[in-house]
C-alpha positions, 0 to 999 in steps of 0.5 A: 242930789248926789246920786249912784246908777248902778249898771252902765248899759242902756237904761243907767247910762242914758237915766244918768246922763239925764240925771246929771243933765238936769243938775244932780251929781251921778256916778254911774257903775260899771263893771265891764272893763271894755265897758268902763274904759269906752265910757272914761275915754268918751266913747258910748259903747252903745248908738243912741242919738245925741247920747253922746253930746250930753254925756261929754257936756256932764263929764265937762261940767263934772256932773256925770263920772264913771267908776266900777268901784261901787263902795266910793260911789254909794259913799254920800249918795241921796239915791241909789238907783238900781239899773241892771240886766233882767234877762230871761231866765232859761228855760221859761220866761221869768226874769232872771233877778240874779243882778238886782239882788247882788247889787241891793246887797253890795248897796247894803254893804257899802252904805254909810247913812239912811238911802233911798234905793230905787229899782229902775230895772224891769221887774216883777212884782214883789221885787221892791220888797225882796230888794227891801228885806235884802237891804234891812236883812244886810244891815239892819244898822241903816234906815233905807227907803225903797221905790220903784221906778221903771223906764219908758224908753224907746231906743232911738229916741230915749233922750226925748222920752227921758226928758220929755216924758207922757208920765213919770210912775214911781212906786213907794211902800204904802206900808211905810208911810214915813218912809214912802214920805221921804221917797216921794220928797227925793224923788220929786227933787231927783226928778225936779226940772220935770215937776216945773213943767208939770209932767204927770207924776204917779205915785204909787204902791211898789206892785202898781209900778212894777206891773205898769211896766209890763202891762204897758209893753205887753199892750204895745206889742198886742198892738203890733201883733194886732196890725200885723194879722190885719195886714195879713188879712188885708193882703188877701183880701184886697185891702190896704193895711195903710188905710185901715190904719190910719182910720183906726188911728182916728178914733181917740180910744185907739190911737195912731201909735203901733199901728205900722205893720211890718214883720215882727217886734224885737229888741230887748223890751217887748219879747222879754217883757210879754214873756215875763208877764205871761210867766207872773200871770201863770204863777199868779193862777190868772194865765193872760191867754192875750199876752200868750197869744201876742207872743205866739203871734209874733214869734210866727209872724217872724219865722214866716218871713222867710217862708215869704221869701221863699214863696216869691221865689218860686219856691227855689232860692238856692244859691240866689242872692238876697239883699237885706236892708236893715238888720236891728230891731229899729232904725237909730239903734245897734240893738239886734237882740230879738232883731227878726232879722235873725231867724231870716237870715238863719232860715234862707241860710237853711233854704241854701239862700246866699245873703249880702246884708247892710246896717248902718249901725247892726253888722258887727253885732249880727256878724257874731250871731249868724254863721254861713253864707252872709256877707256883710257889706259896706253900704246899701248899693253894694248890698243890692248890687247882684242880688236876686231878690231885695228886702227891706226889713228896718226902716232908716231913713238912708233906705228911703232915699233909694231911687228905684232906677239905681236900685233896679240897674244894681240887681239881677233879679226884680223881687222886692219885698218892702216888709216897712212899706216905705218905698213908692210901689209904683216908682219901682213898678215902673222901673221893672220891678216885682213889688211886693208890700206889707198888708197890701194886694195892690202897689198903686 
């Protein structure tokens, strides 16, 4: 299959090296300069494991090429997939869809032969449709089919999610039933290596798909949101947030997944998605006072960070140092959007707090987003040394290989705030430290 990914940021560049991996020919566009010269001079302009090795292997093998001229890119192309940014629109939580309609128009312009057009950006409902009058309103002269199919990836593990997936939805124009045929038959070729190892298709209507996106994130983060208020709870109650869990995950109808406490969800899914699901419900008459509530939930539990911190300083923390390990959203990322690293370091900075902070791949994202007193610093150990307090707010795993009597020899104080629960309580007790952890009143 010869096919165009329009959008080389997260979800086109990882969807087009898979794409290209499993044998179609994929150009992707990108009108970033900075952008587009990374890409041609085989730098990925984004951290994702292994992300790098198979787009060198399909540039190699003359699969995979980067262009921003869009025109040559659709020119002969069976598919073109639609992967652009669908920021929140200021203001409320709509998505802005500014950049799906420019591109399903400029596809309209530059097609030459009937094409199937697939939106792989989150959407809302009604996009596919929008996006198919633009393309019949453009040019009425050429046949195109439409589908949607959204992405399921977790950033730090995008590569197996896309290859490996639980399931593949695609949505097709129940209406049409020829062209939903033909959308069916080029997308179960797009996607051929999955249909031989009977990964889970689902075909179905173009609202199905778009919402099974934000029904799935928006579950996911009530999920977390969930765990967190438990943890809370468990901190004040005498009970281990750990133990709860790991019950709860025992029943089937539950699950072991999302259920890790910590403080807050972020980066680009999640606190977009709630949103913009909150904001189709309220538009649809039928306002998701769950989704409101998740979404509450967390931007509390986030800005509640600091207030801990505060709290186990004795409610005095200016001029101490704090350490912050970990800055993304997640370990095996540089995404620091919605990162609850953000409103941390901007509150301590209000409380009049000095910050050393370390990231192994976040710091040159953060260092735009905060001003103030916030050193950034070239590993953990420098990051800890001198500080008075040391919190651990993103779990990689350099962090867990900290011994706690060189992490105690390197700090002034003794606090430390473990918001992943990652470390051993008790090893550090006994090295001297104050140990506090998330969604538990006891350490041993």
């Amino acid at each position: 299959m010869r096919v165009a990914m329009i959008g080389g940021g997260y979800v086109g560049l990882v969807s087009g090296a898979c794409f290209a991996d499993f044998g179609s020919s994929v150009t992707v566009v990108e009108r970033d300069p900075a952008k587009l010269a990374m890409l041609r001079d085989h730098k990925i302009p984004i951290y994702e494991p292994s992300l790098d090795q198979i787009v060198a292997r399909n540039v190699q093998a003359g699969r995979l090429a980067f262009t921003a001229d869009l025109k040559s890119a659709v020119d002969g192309a069976d598919v073109v997939f639609i992967a652009v940014g669908t920021p929140t629109r200021r203001g409320g939580g709509h998505a802005d869809l500014t950049a799906v309609y420019e591109a399903a128009r400029a596809v309209a312009m530059a097609a030459t032969a009937p094409l199937l057009v697939v939106t792989k950006s989150t959407v809302p409902v009604g996009t596919g449709r929008e996006v198919a009058r633009i393309l019949r309103e453009t040019r009425p002269d050429i046949c195109f089919d439409v589908a949607s199919n959204p992405e399921f990836l977790r950033e730090g593990n995008a590569i197996t999610d896309f290859i490996e997936p639980d399931r593949v939805v695609i949505g097709i124009d129940l209406l049409d039933i020829e062209g939903a045929a033909r959308a069916e038959a080029s997308m179960r070729q797009v996607y051929a290596p999955l249909t031989a190892k009977n990964t889970p298709f689902r075909f179905v209507s173009l609202e199905s798909a778009e919402l099974a996106k934000y029904a799935s994130n928006a579950f996911l983060a009530m999920k977390v949101a969930f765990v967190n208020e438990m943890a809370d709870l468990s901190e004040k109650t005498g009970a281990d947030i750990a133990e709860i869990t790991a019950c709860m995950g025992l029943d089937r109808r539950i699950g072991d997944k999302f259920l890790r406490a910590g403080p807050g969800f972020g980066g680009s899914c999640f606190p977009k998605d709630t949103r913009a699901l909150a904001a189709i419900a309220q538009d649809a008459g039928v306002p998701s006072r769950l989704v409101e509530a998740t979404i509450a939930a967390n931007e509390y539990r986030k800005e509640a960070v600091a207030r801990r911190i505060l709290a186990l300083a004795g409610g005095e923390i200016a001029g101490k140092v704090v350490a912050l390990l970990g800055l993304t959203f997640k370990p095996d990322t540089d995404d620091m959007r919605e990162a609850t690293s953000l409103p941390v370091m901007r509150n301590l900075l209000t409380y009049g707090a000095r910050i050393q902070a370390y990231d192994p791949e976040g710091m040159a994202q953060a260092k735009s987003m905060v001003t103030g007193d916030v050193t950034f610093m070239p590993s953990a150990r420098d990051a800890i040394r001198g500080s008075d307090i040391l919190v651990l707010l993103t779990e990689w795993d350099c962090f867990r290989k900290l011994e706690p009597q060189n992490v105690m020899a390197d700090m002034r104080g003794n606090i430390i705030l473990d918001m992943r629960d990652i470390w051993n309580g008790p090893a550090f007790i006994a090295a001297g430290a104050v140990y506090h952890a998330v969604g538990r009143s006891r350490t041993a």
